[in-house]
N, C-alpha and C positions, 0 to 999 in steps of 0.2 A: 790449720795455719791461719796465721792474723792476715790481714789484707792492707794495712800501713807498713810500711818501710821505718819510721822514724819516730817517735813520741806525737804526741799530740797539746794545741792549745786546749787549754779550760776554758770556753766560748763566755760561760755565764761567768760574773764577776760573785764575789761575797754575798756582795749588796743584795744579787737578786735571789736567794734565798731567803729573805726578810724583809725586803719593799717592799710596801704598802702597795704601792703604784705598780711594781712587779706585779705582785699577784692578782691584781686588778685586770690586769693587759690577759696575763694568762687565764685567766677565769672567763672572761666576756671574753675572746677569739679561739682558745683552746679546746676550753672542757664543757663550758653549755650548750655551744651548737651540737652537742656527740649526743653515741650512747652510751647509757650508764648502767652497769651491773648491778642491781640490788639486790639478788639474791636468786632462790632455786624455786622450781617447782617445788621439789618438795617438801620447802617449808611454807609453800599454800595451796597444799592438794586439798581441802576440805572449806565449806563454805564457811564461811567468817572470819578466816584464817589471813591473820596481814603483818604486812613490814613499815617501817617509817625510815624515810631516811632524807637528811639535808643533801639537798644536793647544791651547793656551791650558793646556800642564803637563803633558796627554796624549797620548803619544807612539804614530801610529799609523803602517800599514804599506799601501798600497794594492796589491793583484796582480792579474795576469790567471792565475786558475787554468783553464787548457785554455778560454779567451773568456767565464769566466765573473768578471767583477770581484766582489773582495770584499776589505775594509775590518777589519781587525782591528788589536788591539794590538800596538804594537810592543817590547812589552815580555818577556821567556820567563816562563813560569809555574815554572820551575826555581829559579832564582838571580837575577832580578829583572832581568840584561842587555839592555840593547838588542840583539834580534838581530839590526839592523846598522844601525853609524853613517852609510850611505852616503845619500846621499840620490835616489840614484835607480839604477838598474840592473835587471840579468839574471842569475838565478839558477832551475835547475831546481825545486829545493824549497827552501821557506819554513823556513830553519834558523837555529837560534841559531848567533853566530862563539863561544861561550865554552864550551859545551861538546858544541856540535849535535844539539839536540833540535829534532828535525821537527814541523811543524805543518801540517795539512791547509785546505779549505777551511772547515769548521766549528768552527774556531778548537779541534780538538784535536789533540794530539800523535797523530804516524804513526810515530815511529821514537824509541826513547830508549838511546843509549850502555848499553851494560852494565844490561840493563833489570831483571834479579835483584837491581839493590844497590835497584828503587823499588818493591817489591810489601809489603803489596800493591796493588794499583791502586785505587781510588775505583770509586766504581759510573758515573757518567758521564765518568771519567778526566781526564788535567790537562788546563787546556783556558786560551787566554786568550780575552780578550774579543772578540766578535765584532758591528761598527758598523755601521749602515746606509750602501748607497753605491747612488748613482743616479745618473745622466746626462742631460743635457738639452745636446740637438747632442750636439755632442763635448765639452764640460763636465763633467767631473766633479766632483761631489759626495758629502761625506761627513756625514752627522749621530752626534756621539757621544753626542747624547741618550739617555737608555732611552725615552723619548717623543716623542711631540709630531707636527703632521702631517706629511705626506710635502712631498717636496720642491714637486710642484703647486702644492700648497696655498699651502707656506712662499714660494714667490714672485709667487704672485697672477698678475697681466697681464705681469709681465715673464716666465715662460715661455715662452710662446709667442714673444717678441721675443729670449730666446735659444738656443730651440730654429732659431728662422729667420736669424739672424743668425750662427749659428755653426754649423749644418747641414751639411747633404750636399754643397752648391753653393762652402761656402768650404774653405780650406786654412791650417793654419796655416804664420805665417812667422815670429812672433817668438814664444821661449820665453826668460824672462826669469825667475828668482827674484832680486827688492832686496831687500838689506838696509836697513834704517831706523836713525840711530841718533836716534830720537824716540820718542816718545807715539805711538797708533797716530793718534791722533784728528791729528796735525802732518800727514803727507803727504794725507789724506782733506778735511779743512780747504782745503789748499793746493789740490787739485783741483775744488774746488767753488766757483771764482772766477777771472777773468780781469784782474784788478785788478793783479795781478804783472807779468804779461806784457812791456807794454816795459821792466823792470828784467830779470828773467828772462833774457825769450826774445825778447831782441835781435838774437840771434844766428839765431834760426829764425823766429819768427811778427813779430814787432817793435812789434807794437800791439796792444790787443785790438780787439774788434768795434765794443764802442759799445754805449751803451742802446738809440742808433733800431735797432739791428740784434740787438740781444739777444732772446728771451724765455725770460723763466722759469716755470715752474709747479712749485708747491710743494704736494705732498699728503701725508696724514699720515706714510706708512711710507715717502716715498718724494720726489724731489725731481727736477726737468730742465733744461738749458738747450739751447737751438736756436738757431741762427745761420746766414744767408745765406753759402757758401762766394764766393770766398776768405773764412775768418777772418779776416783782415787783408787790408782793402781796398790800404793802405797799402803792400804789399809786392809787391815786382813779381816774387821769388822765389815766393811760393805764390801768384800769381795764375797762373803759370806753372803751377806742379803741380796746382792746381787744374782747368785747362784739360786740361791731358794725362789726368787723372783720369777724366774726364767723355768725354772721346774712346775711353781706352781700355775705361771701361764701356758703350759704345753699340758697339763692336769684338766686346767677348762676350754681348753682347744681353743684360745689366741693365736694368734701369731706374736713370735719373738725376733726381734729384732737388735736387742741388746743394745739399744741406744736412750741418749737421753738429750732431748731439745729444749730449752729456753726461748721461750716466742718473747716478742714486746711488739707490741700495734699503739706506735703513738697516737696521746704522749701516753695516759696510763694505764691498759691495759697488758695483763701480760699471761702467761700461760707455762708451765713445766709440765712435760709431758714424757712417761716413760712406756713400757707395756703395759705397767701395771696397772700405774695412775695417772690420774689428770687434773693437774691443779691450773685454780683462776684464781689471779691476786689482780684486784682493783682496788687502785688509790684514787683516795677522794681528799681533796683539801679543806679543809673545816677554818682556817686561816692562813695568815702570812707564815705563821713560824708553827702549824698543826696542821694534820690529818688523821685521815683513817684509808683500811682496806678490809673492803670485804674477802675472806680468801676464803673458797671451797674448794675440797678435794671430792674426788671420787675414785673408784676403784674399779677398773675392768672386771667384770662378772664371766666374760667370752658368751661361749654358747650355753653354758651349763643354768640350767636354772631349776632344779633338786637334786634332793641325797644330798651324800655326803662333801663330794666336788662343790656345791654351791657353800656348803659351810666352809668349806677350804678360803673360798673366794672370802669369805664376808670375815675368816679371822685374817686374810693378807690385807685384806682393806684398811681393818682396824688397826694393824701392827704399825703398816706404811703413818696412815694419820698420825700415831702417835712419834714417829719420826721426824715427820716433818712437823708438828709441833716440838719437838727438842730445836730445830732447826730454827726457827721462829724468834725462840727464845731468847738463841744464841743472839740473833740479827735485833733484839729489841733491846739486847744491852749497848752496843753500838753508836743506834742512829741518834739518839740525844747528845750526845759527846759530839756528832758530825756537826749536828746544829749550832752545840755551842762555840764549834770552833771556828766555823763558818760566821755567826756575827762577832767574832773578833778578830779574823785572819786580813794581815795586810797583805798579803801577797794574792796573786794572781793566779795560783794552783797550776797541774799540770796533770796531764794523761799521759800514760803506759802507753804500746801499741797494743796491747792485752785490754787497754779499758776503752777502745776503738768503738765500741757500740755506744760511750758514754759518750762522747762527742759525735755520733750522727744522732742524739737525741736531742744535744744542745744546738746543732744548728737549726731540728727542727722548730726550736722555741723560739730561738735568735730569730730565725725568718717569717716566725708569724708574729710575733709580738712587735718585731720593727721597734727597735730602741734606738731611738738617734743616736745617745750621747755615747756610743761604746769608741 
């Protein structure tokens, strides 16, 4: 059941999906004091193994130094170059491409070209910036804060829900970096409602649930929705996968449950979780009117891990990913059309009592950003 009685305002106005000055307020209060998801253990289980990623104008660098992760700038303290535009790879040592000055794990140079033309050296030597990174499952995280708590902290009761949900028992099967061409708050907004669905995802889910099979729960940092599987009663496609779903997690001795939850831990992180699987979609803002998200899935493995039951597991993993990539798809013809409509809309917008999580997100923004002029 919904938890509103009546419709709802549309808290954010147009404007703040393409203000300069918006996104400014929400970048410096919102999204750099946090942490930030860049990716999995295991795409840096081996030594030289890295990611890069802007996190909101600051460009950083994640490696496995000999299994040990660590998080530094991706920037040289030489000549200002990215020391590499690639977004992810294998490289022995952490080198600048413009003039290959090496950088160890405590974010100081180990090797400098023609090192007579730099002396003399600093007493603590060139050094760049060196981030916090930590892991929860296979989750990585990075804080580019100089403060603030640790990640425990920073996600309260949803640790433990992804340390378990993306642990030692699952695997991942979809590694996805989207591009956005929106506001971050357009694809986040879009996930936090089922109201779309048979315009959408016709093609895949075809109906949503329904109030009698909804619930919501709405807390302050944090919001959910649960639903009886199939998602759509209505479909004799996912009553089908549904069914198989449920067989093959009682095959690797899971627990079934037949449900499916939507997490969101503002403002962007978020979480769908079923028996199966377990997805992380984080949005990251790259501008005013652009983003990205990182989204990985993984696949519940249960207790089984050989024969033939582990291969069971690892073709449901594969199947699922490739669903929810259809799914994706759907959702990436959408969100530029939202954008566009958004910087031309005069009107003031409205909420469903069905789009009730879209408005405990906006007040969240409304109350930390503090805009006078509303």
């Amino acid at each position: 059941m919904f938890l509103s009685k009546t419709r709802l305002p549309h808290l954010l106005a147009p404007r703040d999906y393409f203000c300069v000055e918006q996104y400014q307020r929400e970048r410096e209060r919102l999204l750099v004091p946090g942490w930030h998801v860049v990716g999995t253990t295991d795409e840096l289980r081996s030594h030289g193994d890295f990611i890069t990623r802007n996190l909101f104008g600051h460009p950083i660098q994640v490696r496995n130094f000999d299994g040990q992760l660590r998080a530094m700038s991706n920037v040289c303290a030489h000549r200002h170059c990215l020391l590499t535009n690639q977004s992810r790879g294998n490289s022995p040592r952490m080198s600048c491409q413009y003039h290959g000055w090496e950088y160890g794990p405590d974010g100081k140079t180990r090797k400098i070209p023609q090192p007579k033309n730099f002396t003399p050296y600093p007493e603590q030597g060139d050094r760049i910036a060196v981030h916090r990174v930590e892991t929860c499952g296979q989750i990585v995280f990075v804080s580019i804060a100089d403060d603030g708590p640790g990640l425990q902290d920073f996600l309260g009761e949803y640790f433990e829900v992804i340390q378990l949900r993306f642990g030692e028992q699952t695997k991942q099967f979809l590694n996805a970096d989207v591009e956005y061409q929106a506001n971050w708050k357009v694809p986040i907004e879009n996930s936090l409602e089922a109201y779309h669905v048979p315009s959408v995802h016709a093609g895949t889910f075809r109906d949503d649930p329904g109030e009698h099979r909804s619930t919501h729960i709405i807390n302050e940092l944090s919001s959910a929705f649960g639903t009886p599987l199939p998602f759509s009663p209505h479909s004799r496609l996912d009553k089908f996968v549904q069914r198989g779903e449920a067989t093959v997690m009682r095959m690797l001795g899971a627990p079934v449950s037949n449900e499916y939850w939507q997490h969101h831990v503002f403002p962007n992180l978020m979480m769908s979780i079923t028996d199966a699987i377990s997805l992380i979609h984080y949005v990251i803002p790259t501008g005013p009117t652009s983003s990205m998200a990182v989204i990985r899935q993984f696949g519940n493995l249960g207790t089984t891990r050989h024969g033939p039951r582990r291969w069971l597991g690892n073709f449901w993993g594969g199947f699922k990913g490739a669903v929810t990539r259809s799914i994706m798809k759907e959702d990436l013809g959408i969100i530029p059309d939202i954008q566009a409509g958004l910087q031309s809309s005069q009107q003031a917008g409205v909420l469903g009592r069905c789009e009730e999580r879209i408005h405990a997100f906006q007040q969240y923004v409304v109350a930390r950003t503090k805009v006078d002029d509303r």
